[in-house]
N, C-alpha and C positions, 0 to 999 in steps of 0.2 A: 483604219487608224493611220493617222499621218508619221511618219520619218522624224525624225528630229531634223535634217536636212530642209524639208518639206515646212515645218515649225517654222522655222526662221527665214527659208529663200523665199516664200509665195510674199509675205507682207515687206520683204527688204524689197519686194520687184514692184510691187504696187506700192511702196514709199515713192515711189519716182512720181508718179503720178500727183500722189497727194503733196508732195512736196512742191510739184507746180503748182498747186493751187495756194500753196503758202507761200510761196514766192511772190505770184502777184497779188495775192492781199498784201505782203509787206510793202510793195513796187506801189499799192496804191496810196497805202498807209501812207509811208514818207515823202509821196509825190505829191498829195492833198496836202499836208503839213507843210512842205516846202514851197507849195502856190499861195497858201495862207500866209506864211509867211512872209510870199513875197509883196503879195498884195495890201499887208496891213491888215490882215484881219483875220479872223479867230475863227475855228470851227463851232457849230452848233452842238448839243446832245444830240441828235439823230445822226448828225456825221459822223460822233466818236462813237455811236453804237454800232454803228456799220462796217466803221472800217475795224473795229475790234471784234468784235462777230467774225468777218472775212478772215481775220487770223485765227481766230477760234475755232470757227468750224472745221476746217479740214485735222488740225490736230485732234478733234473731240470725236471725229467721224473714223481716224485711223485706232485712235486706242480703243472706242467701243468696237469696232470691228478685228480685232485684234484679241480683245478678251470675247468676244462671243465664240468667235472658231477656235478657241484656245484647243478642244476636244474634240473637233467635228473633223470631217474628211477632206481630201485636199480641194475634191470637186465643191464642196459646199464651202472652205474658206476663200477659193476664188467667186464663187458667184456673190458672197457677202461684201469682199471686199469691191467688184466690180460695182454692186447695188451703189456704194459708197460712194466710187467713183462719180457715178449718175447722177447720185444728190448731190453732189458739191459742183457739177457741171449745170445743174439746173438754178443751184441759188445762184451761180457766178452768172448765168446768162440773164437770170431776173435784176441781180443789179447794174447792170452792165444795158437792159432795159430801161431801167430807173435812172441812170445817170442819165439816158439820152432822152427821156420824157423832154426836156425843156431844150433839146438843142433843134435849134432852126435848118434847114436846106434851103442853099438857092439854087433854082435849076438854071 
């Protein structure tokens, strides 16, 4: 049984984390909006579902992992919360794939 201590510092410690992941989905967020903007032109429904997803997920990923460990032990709310971590480094590294599908190199 976890500490009430333990309750609050293991997910305040891994907020850091997820909180960078919510940082550069917003960094993408308003940097796509503000190149549309600057360009004249408007994003698609696939872009706004993406880049809203990218703020979505890490907040949907810390509160479902938050209430699962609400009652479990300290060892098992860090290895959930780490699982989390994982997933939100895996979707960031697939979009971050996806964005560069169409960028050219010149050697």
């Amino acid at each position: 049984m976890k500490t009430k201590l333990q309750t609050w510092l293991i997910p305040a410690l891994f907020f850091i984390g997820y909180g960078w992941y919510l940082w550069l989905a917003l960094a993408n967020l308003f940097g796509v909006l503000a190149l549309a903007a600057w360009s004249g032109g408007s994003l698609n429904l696939y872009a706004w579902v993406v880049l809203i997803s990218g703020v979505v997920a890490p907040l949907a990923v810390f509160i479902f992992a938050t209430i699962v460990t609400r009652k479990k032990s300290a060892l098992m709310t860090v290895l959930v919360f780490t699982l989390g971590l994982s997933i939100l480094a895996v979707l960031w590294l697939d979009m971050v794939a996806i964005a560069n599908l169409g960028a050219t190199t010149t050697a």
